[in-house]
N, C-alpha and C positions, 0 to 999 in steps of 0.2 A: 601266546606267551607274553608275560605281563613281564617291564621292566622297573626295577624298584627304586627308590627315590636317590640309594647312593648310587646304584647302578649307571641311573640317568647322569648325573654330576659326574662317575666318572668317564661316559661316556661322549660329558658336554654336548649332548641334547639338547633341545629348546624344551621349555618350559610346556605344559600345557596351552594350547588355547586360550580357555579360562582365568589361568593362572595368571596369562600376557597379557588379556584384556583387564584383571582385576587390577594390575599393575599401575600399568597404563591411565586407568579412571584413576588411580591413585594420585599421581602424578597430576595430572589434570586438572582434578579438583582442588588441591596443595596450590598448584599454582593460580587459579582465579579465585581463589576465595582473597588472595590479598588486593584484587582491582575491586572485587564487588562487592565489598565494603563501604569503601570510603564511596563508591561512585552513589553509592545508594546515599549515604550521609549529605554527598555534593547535591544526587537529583535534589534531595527535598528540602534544598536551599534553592532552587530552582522556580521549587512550587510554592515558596513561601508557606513553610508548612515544616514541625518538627522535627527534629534526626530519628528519632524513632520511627516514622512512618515511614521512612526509606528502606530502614531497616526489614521494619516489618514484610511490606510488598516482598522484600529478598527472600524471607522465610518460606511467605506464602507460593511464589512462583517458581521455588526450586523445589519443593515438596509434592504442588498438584501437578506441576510439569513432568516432574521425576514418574509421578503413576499412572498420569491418562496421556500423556505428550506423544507423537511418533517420532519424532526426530531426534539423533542419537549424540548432537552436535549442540542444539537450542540450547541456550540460557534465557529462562524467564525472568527479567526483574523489574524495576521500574528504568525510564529511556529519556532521555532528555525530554523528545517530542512531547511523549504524554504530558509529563512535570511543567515543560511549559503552558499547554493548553489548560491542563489542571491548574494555575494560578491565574492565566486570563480569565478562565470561567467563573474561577469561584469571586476573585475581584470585584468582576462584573457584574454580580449579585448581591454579594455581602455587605457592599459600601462603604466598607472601614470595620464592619466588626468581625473583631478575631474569632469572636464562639461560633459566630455562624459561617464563617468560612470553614472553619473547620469541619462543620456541622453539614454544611455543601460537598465538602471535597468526597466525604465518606459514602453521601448519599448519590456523586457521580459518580467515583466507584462501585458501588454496588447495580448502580444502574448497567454500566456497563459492562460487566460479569453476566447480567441478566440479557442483553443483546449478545453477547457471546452465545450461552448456553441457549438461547434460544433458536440462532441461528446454525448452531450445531445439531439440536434437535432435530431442525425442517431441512436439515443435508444444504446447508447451501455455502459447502464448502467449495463447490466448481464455481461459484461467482468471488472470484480470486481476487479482483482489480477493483475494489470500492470504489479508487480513487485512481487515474492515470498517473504512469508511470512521471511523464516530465514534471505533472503538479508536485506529486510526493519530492521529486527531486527538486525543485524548485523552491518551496516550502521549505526540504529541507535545509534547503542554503543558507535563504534568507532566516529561519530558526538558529542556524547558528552563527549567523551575524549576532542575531540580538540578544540570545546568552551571552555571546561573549562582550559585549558593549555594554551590558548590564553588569558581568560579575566586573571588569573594569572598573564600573563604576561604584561597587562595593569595595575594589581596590583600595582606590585611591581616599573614598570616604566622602562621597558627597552623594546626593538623592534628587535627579530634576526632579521635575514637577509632573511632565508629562513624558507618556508610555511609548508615543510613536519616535524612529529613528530620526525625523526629522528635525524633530524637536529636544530630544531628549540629548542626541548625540552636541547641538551648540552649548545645551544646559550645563554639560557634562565639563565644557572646554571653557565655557565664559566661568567655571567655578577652578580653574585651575591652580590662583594664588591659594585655594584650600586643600589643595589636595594632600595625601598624607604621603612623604613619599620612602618614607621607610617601609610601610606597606607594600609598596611599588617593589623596592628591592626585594622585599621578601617573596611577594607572588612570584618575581622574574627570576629569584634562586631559585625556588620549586619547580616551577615551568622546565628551568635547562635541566633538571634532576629527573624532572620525569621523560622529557625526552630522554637524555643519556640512559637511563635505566629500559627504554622501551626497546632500546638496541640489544639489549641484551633478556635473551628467547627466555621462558620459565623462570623470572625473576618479577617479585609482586609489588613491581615500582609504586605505585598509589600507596601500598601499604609502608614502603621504606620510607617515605617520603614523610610519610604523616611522623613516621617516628623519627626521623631529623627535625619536622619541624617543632614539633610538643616539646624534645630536646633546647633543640636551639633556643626557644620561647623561655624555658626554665632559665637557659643560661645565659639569656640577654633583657631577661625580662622587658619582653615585649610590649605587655601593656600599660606601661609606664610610658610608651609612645605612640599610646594610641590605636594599637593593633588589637582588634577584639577577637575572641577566642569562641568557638562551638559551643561552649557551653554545657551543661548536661543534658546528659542523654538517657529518658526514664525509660528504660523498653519494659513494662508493664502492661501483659493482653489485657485487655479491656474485655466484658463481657460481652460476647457476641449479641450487639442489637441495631435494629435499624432505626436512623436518625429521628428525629421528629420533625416534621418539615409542613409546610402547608401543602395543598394541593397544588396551587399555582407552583410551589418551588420545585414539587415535583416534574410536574409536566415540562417545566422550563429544565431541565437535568435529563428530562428524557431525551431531548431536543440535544440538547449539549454529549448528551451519552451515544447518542444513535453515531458525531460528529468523532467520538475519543475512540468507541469503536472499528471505526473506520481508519482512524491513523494507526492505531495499533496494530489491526487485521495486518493492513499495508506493508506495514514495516514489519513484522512480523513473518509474515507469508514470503516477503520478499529474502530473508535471511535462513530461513528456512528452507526451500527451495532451491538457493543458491546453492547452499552445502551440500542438499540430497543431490543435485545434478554432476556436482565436484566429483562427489564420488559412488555415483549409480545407485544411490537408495532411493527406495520407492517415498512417497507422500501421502499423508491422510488428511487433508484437509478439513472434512467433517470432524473429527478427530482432533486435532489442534483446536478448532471453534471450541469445542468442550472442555479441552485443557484452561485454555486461556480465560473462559468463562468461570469454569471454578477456581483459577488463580485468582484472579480479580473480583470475585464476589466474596472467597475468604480474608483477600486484602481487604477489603473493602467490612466487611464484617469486622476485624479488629484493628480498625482505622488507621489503615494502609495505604499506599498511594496507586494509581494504578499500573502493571505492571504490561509488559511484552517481550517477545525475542529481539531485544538491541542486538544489532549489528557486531559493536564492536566486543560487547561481548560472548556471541556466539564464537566469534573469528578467531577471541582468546582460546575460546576452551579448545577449538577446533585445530588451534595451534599448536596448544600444548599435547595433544595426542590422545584425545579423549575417544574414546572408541563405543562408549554405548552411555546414556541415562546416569548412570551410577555417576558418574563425577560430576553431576551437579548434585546430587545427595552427600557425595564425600566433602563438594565445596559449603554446602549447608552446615554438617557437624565443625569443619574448622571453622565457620561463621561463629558457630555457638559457643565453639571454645573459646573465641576472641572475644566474642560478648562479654562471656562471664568473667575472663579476667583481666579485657585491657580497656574495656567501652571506657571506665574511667578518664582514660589515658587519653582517647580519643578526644574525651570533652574537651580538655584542653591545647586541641589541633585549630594554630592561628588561624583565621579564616580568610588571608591572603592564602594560601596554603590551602585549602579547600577550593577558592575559585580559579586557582591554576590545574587542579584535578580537572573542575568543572571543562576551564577552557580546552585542557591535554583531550580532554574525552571526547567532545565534540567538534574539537579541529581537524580533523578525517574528512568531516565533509565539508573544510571548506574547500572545495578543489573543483574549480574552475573546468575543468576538462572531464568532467563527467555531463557537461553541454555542450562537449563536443560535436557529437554526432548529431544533436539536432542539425546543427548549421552545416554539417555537410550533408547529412539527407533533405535538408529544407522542408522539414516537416516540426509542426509544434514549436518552433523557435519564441513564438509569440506567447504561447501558453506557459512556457519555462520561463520567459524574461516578468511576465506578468506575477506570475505567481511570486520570484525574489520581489516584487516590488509590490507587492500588495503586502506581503508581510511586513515589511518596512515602513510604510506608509499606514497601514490599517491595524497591524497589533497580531499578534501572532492569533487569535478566534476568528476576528473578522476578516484578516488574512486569508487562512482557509476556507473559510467559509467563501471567500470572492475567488480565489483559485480555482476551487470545484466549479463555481460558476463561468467562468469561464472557458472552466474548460470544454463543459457542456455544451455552451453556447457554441463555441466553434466546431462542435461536434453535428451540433443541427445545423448550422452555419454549414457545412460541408456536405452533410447528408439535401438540405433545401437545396443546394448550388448543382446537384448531381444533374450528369444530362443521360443521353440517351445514344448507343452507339447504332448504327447499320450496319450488321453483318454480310460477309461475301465468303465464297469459298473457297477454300485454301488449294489449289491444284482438285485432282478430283478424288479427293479424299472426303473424311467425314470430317473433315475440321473447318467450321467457320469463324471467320474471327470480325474483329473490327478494321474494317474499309481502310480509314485513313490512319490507323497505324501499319497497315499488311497493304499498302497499294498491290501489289500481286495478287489478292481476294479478289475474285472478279463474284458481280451480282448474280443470283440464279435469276434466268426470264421467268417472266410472272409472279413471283414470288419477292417480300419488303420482308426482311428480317432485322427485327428490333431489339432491343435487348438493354433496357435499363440498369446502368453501371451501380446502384445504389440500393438499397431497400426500398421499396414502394414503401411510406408512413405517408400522416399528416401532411405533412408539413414539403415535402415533396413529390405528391402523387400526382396534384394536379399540372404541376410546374414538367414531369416527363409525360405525360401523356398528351400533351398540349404536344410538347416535341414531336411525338409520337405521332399526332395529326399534321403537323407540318411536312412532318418526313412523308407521308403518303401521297399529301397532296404535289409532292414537288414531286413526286416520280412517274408522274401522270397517267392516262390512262392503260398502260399496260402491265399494270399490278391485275392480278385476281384475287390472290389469297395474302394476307397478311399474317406471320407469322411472332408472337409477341412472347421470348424465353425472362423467365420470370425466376430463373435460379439465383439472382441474388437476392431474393425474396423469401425468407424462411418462414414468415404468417405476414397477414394483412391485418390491419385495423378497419375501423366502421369506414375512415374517410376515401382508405386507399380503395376498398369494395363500392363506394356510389362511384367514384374516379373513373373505374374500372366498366361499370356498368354504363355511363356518357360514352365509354369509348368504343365497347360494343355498338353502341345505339348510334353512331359515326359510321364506324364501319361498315354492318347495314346498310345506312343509308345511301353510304356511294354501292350499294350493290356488291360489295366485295365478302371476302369469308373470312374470320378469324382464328386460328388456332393459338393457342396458348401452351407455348413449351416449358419440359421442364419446372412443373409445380412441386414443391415441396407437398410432403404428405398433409401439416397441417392446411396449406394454401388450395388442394386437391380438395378436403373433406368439404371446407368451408363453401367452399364456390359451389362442389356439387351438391350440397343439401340448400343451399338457394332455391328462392322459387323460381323455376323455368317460366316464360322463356329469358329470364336474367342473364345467365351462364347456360347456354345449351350443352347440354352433354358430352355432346360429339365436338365442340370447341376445346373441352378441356381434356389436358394428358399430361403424363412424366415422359413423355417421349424426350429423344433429346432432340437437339437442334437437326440432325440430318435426317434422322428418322420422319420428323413431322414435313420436313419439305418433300421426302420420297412421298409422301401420304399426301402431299398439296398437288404434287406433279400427279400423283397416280390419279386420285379424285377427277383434276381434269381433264385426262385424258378418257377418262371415263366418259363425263360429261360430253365432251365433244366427239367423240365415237365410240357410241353404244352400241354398234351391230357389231363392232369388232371385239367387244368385251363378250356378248353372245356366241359370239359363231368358235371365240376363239383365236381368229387370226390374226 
């Protein structure tokens, strides 16, 4: 029995499904199309690089996000991060010329679209974490240090000379008799406007703001005090083509692209994620790689900036009640209506006024207490404090590029430093653990069970297996069998297999036996296609640890009464 639409009303039913969800995206999208606007206008004052391209990324990223994306939450557009690295790179290159910055910017976006889709192609959406969690965070800190001491310093109206915080920040302060400070008033009105308007839920404070301040600007005629204005804004696509570039500019963009990838992936993935876990939606990572690729290779085709799921405004949409995809399409058409009839309007938003959006938008992260946890888990403190301070000191590229590196480093740093524990048995169970965390493990007679806390690599195979001989020789001669579990081993390389091979040819040689527990299947295949007598056969197993010492004990009991293994008795 069907019920009919006045029926429903008067039986004040809920709406369809459908009907609530259409709503609802409605909503949604109504309410971020007035933040993702201006933000996009703001990013690419960031990038040093036109209001149109900001624009455009918005187009691109809410259109191919809307059709291949999984996430029902994500806003694709362009993100602080990128915008910033987008201006250190092209800089870095171009040397002062504007044609060829631009001409760079276009062709690191499309680079970067092309490491996306590529990487989506070969599934390698389960390598999640390009970059560690503290560097990103780290990074991100010190990134919004230096946006906001840069738009300041577009405040106020003056230009150091040089890029790093150290410098730039005295430049900024020894030029203070110039500062303009009507400008100052005006960013610090827009500032308390957009906080006050952020208090208040489904209200598109960046957008009110702009139109107070275009207002205000008509009505105090601003630039008669030296307050410059946005300017125009030509959104005009360009013919999809790829830049013209030398080979070298290429390759150096590929380098730079593999790097923009990577922060985007990051911060992307990380926002994404967050949300499916909020509220129990599954992830496609492979899938997003391919979204995000085609975002940014059509940004990047009609000379766009590059684009990602930013945080804060996934958090918007996800706020305002958006329930599936569609309200980032809904937020696109009101983009476009705005285009067509207020972009005008826009030109003339003061740009104290645009770098208080800038600062509203990336002040979120400055918050000190997202380094919390390092310092109470005492892990990675050094990696977070290093990363703020390499941005600061090195420039927001070379920054990252020295955070990744370090973080690496303490990463082999930790895996070289690994030592080697001696297992005992837990009561007389099947559990062996480590000695001198479990004093209650008592030793099995005859039997030295080893067990390498770290992955056997390079860089620390021979450093535990050296352990490994120490430990034998101190437990003197009433070892027969040595037992060596290798489960935190998931494959071996060329160095950790000769390592491995010295360490048998030891063991031997004091006359003892080796078994080898618990091999991962790759660690299994390798060893036993070896040529023997390398890895004897009968050495190598996925037994687990108690299995192989019932096998060490049973062997020698063997061995020293063989008429009893015979008869049976």
């Amino acid at each position: 029995m069907t019920v009919s639409q006045t029926q429903q009303n008067d039986l004040n039913l809920p709406p369809p499904p459908a009907k609530r969800i259409a709503v609802a995206d409605l909503i949604a999208g109504l309410s971020i199309a007035g933040l993702l606007l201006p933000e996009a206008v703001a990013y690419s004052s960031i990038a040093n690089l036109p209001p149109q391209t900001g624009v455009i990324a918005l187009f691109a990223g809410l259109l191919c996000y809307g059709l291949f994306g999984s996430s029902r939450f994500a806003i694709v557009s362009a993100t602080s991060s990128s915008a910033a690295v987008l201006a250190a790179a092209t800089a870095s290159l171009a040397n002062g010329d504007a044609g060829l910055r631009m001409t760079l910017a276009i062709g690191l976006v499309i680079i970067t679209g092309v490491f996306f889709l590529l990487a989506g192609l070969a599934r390698m959406g389960s390598v999640t974490d390009f970059i560690a969690k503290p560097v990103l965070r780290g990074f991100a800190f010190g990134l919004a240090i230096v946006i906001i001491v840069k738009q300041l310093a577009s405040v106020v109206g003056v230009q150091p000379v040089h890029s790093d915080m150290t410098r730039f920040i005295p430049e900024m302060l020894a030029q203070v008799a110039h500062w303009n400070w009507i400008s100052v008033a005006v960013a610090a009105t827009a500032l308390a406007l957009l906080y006050l308007f952020a208090r208040l839920k489904r209200v598109p404070g960046a957008l009110l703001v702009i139109v107070i301040g275009v207002i205000a600007g008509k009505w105090l005629n601003l630039p008669q005090y030296g307050v410059g204005l946005v300017g125009s804004i030509h959104l005009e696509l360009a013919t999809p083509t790829l830049p013209i570039l030398s080979r070298a500019d290429w390759l150096r963009l590929g380098e730079l692209g593999f790097a923009m990838a990577m922060i985007l992936y990051a911060e992307s993935y990380g926002s994404i994620r967050s949300f499916a876990i909020k509220h129990n939606d599954t992830v496609a990572p492979n899938r997003d790689l391919l979204a995000l690729g085609a975002s940014n290779l059509l940004s990047g085709l009609f000379h766009g900036m590059p684009v990602g799921a930013g945080y804060s405004a996934t958090s918007a949409n996800e706020a305002a009640g958006a329930t599936s995809r569609l309200s980032g399409w809904i937020a696109a058409l009101v983009m476009l209506a705005i285009v067509l009839t207020l972009l005008p309007g826009i030109a003339l938003t003061p740009e104290p006024v645009l770098a208080a959006i800038v600062i509203h938008a990336v002040g979120h992260t400055l918050n000190p207490m997202i380094f919390r946890p390092y310092f109470q888990w005492r892990r990675d403190r050094l990696v977070v404090i290093a990363s703020v301070i390499a941005v600061l000191l090195l420039g927001v590229l070379d920054g990252l590029l020295a955070s990744i590196a370090i973080s690496l480093l303490m990463m082999l740093r930790q895996f070289s430093q690994s030592t080697i524990s001696v297992l005992g048995q837990l009561g007389q169970g099947h559990d062996y653990v480590n000695m001198r965390t479990h004093p209650e493990a008592k030793p099995v007679a005859g039997v030295i069970i080893l067990r390498p806390n770290e992955p056997l690599f390079f860089a620390n195979a021979e450093r535990i297996l050296t352990q490994a001989r120490e430990s034998i020789l101190n437990a003197g001669n009433t070892v027969h069998t040595v037992i060596l579990s290798l489960e935190e081993s998931p494959d071996l390389d060329s160095s950790s297999l000769e390592c491995l091979h010295d360490f048998f040819s030891f063991v031997s040689g004091k006359g003892l036996r080796l078994l080898l527990a618990r091999l991962k299947d790759p660690v299994y295949d390798i060893m036993k296609n070896a040529i023997a007598p390398v890895f004897p056969a009968e050495s190598l197993s996925a037994l687990s640890v108690a299995e192989a010492v019932h096998l060490a004990l049973a062997d020698k009991q063997a061995i020293n009464h063989p008429t009893e293994q015979l008869t049976g008795e």
